[in-house]
Structures are given as C-alpha cells and as structure tokens.
N, C-alpha and C positions, 0 to 999 in steps of 0.2 A: 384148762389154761396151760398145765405143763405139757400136755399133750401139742398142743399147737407152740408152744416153746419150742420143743424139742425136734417137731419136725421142720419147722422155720430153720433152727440150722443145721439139720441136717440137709435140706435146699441148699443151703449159702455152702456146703460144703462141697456137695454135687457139682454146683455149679463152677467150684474155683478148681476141682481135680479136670472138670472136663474142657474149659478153656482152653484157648488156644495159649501158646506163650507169649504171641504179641499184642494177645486180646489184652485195651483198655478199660481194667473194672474199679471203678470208685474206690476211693479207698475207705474203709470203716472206720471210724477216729478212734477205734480200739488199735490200731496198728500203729507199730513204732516205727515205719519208715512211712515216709511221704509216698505214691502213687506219681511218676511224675506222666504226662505223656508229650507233646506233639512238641518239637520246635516254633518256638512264638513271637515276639514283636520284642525289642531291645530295648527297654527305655531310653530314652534321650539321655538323660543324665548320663548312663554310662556307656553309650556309645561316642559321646564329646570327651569320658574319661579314658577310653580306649585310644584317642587320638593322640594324646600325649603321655599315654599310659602302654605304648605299644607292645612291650612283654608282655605284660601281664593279661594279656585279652589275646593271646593268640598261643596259647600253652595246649594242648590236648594229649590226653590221657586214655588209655584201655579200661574199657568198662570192667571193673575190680568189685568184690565186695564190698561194705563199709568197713572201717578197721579197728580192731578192738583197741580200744584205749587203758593206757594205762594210769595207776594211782596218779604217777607226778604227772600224764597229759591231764587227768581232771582236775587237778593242783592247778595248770597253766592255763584251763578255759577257765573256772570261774574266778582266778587272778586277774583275766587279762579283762573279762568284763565288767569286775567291778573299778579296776583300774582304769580304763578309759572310761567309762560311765562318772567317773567321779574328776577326771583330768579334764575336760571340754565343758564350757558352758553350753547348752542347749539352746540355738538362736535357731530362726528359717532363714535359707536362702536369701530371701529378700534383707535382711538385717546382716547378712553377712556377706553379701557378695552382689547386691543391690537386683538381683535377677534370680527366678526361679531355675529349680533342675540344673543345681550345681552340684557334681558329685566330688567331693576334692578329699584328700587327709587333713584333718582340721589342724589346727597349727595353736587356736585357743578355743576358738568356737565350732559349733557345725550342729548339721541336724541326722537324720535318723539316717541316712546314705552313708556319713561320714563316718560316724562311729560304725558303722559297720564294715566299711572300707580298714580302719584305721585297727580293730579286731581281727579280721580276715590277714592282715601284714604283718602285725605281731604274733599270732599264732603260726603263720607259717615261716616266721622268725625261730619258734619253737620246735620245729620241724615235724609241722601236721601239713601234708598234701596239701594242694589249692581246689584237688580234686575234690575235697571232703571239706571245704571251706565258701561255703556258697551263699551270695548275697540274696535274698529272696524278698518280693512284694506281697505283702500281705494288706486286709481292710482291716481295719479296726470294728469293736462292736457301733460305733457312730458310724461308721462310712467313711471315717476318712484313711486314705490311704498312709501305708508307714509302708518300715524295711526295717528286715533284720538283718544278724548271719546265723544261717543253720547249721550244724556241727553233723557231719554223718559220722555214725559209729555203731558199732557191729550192737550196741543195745539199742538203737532207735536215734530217728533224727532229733536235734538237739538246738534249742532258741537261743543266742545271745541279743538282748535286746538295750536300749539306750533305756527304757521308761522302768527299767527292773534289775534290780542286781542278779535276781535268781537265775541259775538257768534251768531252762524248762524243756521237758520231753515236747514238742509240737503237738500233740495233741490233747498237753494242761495248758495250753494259751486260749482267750479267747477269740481268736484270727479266724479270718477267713483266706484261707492259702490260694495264692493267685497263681504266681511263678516264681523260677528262682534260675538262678544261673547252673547250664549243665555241668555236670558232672564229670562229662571227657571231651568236655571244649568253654574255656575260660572265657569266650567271645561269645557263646553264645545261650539262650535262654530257651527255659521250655515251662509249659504249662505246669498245674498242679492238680490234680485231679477232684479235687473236692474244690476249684475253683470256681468264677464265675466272669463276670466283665471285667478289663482293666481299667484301675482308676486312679492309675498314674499318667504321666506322660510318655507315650510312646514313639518309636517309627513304627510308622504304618507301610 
C-alpha cells in the first residue's frame, strides 16, 4: 500500500515538472491557490453592473503574484466580513428589486452578489488591489448556485462569504468552484479548474 502511495506521487510529481507552463492541470484541493483557466461567459448580473458601474469593470492589471498580507490586512478582511454579514438583511432579488440577477451595493438588503460586491469596495477602501479582490460563482453542496469574494494572498486563495462569518482557505468550503472574475482585467471572467456547468445566469 505504501509502496503504490509513494509511487502515485511520485507520478503526480513527474508529471507537474514536465508540463508545459500553459498546460491546464486540475487543481488538487490540497492547494491553496485556485487553478484558474480559459476566459468564460459574464454573468448577467454583472455585465448590467458594469453598465453603470463603468470604472470599475474596465481596470486591468499585470499578472503579479498574490500579496502577502499583513496582521492589520487580516484584521480588515475578517472585519469587514463580518461587518457586512451582519449590516444587510439577507433577501433574493425578487424580494428586493422585484426581478432576478440584480447585482447592486445593498443599501439594507441584498443577496449573496451584494454582499460581495459591497466587501470587494470596502476592502479595496482599505487599500487591497481589485486585482486580489474577485467575485466568484460557486454550487453549493444542493445545487444551488451562490457567490462569494475570494481574497488572493501569497498563503492561498481566501472565501468571504454572506452564509459564514469565518473566513476560509477555498479548499475548507464545501463549493464547487465555477468561475471568478480575472485577475488583470476587472471586466472579465474566467473558469475555475475543478469547475463544471454554469448555474447561474449568463451571456452566452
């Protein structure tokens, strides 16, 4: 049994020195960064947020590493999400805006786009990049679809979530990772490697 352990990664090993560097390999949910690959479909919601949101969806950046964070940033991420987590009541779209795939800053209410929108402005209030500030489409363990914001940082990417105070490394969540917004283009969105179908609303 050790014997076939052992050589199993030293496979997994072989195989990640001898890739290519823009080979697409899944990522293991032992790693603390996401796998991201291909540019992929925009949701609706924030392509109608980009409409009257036009800074903020057209910012791009140099592919950089993530940044190491310091004491008073992780002081300000798990401030600022249990702060919003606990300022907004938790309504859907339809209860607050009479129409689904509404992505807006909630004002009292809002659903899981909001809060996360309204995290991703207050942190980079705090002076964290937009770069390292990315809204992402995750399934739940039912199926249904949510969102978070992911925090990149030189120890692993990082959950702020509406449904949990905590925040969590992405690979202690129970998610299934879809997509998330790039990295060095604020407009646009790219898959998640351990993804699968989207099950949210999109452009197609």
């Amino acid at each position: 049994m050790m014997n076939a352990l052992k050589a199993r990664h030293f496979a997994v090993a072989v195989v990640a020195m001898l890739a290519p560097a823009t080979a697409a390999i899944p990522a293991p949910r032992s790693m603390a960064h996401m796998t991201t690959g291909q540019i992929t479909s925009q949701p609706i919601g924030h392509y109608e947020f980009c409409q009257t949101h036009v800074d903020e969806c057209n910012q791009r950046f140099a592919s950089t590493p993530a940044p190491k964070v310091t004491e008073f940033g992780w002081s300000a991420i798990r401030d600022i999400n249990i702060s919003v987590n606990h300022r907004y009541e938790a309504k859907t779209d339809m209860e607050v805006y009479g129409r689904e795939e509404v992505w807006a800053y909630p004002v009292t209410a809002g659903d899981c786009e909001d809060y996360a929108l309204e995290k991703r402005k207050e942190l980079a209030e705090k002076g964290f990049s937009l770069a390292d500030l990315l809204i992402t489409v995750v399934r739940k363990p039912d199926g249904e679809g949510h969102a978070v914001l992911t925090v990149r940082t030189s120890d692993g990417d990082y959950i702020l979530d509406n449904l949990t105070d905590d925040v969590k490394m992405w690979t202690d969540t129970s998610y299934t990772f879809l997509k998330r917004q790039a990295s060095f283009n604020t407009g646009r969105w790219v898959t998640i490697e351990d993804g699968r179908e989207i099950v949210v609303g999109a452009l197609r």
